[in-house]
C-alpha positions as CSV (number, residue, x, y, z in Angstrom):
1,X,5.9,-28.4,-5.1
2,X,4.6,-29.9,-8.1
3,X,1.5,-28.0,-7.8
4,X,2.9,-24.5,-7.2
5,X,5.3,-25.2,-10.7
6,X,2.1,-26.1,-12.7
7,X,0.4,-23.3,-11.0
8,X,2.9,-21.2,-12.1
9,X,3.0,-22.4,-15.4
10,X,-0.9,-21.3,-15.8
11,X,0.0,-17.7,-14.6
12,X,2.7,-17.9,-17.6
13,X,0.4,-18.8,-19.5
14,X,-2.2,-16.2,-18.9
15,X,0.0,-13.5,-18.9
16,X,1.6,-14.4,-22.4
17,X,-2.1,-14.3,-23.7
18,X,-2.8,-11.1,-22.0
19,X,0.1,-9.7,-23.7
20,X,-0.9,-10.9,-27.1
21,X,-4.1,-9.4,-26.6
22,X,-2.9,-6.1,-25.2
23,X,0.1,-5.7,-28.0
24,X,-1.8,-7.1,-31.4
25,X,-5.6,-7.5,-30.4
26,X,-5.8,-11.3,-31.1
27,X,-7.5,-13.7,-29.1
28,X,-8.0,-17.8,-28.3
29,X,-10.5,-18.6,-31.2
30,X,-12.9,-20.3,-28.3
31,X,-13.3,-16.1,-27.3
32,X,-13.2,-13.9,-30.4
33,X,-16.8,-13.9,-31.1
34,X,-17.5,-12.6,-27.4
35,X,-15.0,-10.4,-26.7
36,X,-15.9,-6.6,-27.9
37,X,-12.8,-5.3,-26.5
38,X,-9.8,-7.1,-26.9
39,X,-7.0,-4.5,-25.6
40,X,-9.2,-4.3,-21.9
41,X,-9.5,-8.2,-21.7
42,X,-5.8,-8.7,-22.6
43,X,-5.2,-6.2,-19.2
44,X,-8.0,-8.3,-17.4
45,X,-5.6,-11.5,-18.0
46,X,-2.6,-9.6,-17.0
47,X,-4.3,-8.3,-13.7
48,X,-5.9,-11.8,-13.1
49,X,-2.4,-13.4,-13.6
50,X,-0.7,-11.5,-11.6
51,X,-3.5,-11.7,-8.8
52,X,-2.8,-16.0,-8.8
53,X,0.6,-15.1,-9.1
54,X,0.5,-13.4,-5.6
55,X,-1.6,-16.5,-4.4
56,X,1.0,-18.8,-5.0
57,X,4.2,-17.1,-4.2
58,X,2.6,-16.7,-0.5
59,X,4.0,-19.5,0.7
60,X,7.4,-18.3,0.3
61,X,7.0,-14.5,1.5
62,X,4.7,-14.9,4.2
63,X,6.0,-15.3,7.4
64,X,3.6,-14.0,9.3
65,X,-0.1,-14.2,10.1
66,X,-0.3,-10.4,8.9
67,X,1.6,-10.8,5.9
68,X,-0.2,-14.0,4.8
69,X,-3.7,-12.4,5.4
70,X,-2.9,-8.9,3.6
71,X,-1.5,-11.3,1.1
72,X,-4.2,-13.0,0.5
73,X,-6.5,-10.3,0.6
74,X,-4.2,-8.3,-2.1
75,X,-4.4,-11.7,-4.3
76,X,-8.3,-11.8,-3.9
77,X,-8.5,-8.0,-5.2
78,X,-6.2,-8.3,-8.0
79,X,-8.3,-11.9,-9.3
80,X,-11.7,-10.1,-8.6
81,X,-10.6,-6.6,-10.6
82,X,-9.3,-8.9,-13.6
83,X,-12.2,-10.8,-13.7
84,X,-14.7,-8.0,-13.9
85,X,-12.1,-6.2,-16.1
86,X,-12.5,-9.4,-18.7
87,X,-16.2,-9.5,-17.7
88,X,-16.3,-5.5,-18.6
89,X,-14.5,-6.5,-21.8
90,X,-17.0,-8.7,-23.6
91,X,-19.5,-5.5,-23.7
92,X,-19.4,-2.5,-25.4
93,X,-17.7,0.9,-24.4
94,X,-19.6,3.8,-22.4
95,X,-20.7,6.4,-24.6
């Protein structure tokens, strides 16, 4: 239990700076100097957050085999399109 609340916590926490950055372009000092694109990295977070978020709420929804595997497999997606989302982020737009 402890776990899932600090887990949860850490989605919070990610989703508050993915907001910032969406809202007011600002980022974590420790990533201003490599992010090009603030606004797509601050919907990376928010995509990534809610992708953990699906993670750890499994153990409460999934009551099945199928749910907990299409569950899983949703989480995975979301994590893996915020990441290259951020990843996207940190290089310059497509002209």
């Amino acid at each position: 239990m402890v776990w899932t609340v600090l887990a949860a916590a850490a989605c919070a926490l990610m989703a508050v700076s993915g907001v910032v950055a969406v809202t007011t372009g600002r980022m974590l000092p420790t990533l201003q100097g490599r992010v090009v694109r603030p606004e797509l990295w601050g919907y990376g977070q928010l995509v990534f957050a809610s992708g953990m978020a699906t993670g750890i709420s499994l153990r409460w929804w999934a009551s099945s085999l199928a749910l907990g595997d299409g569950g899983a497999a949703t989480a995975l997606a979301l994590i893996a399109l915020g990441g290259a989302l951020q990843w996207r982020a940190q290089r310059p737009a497509l002209r």
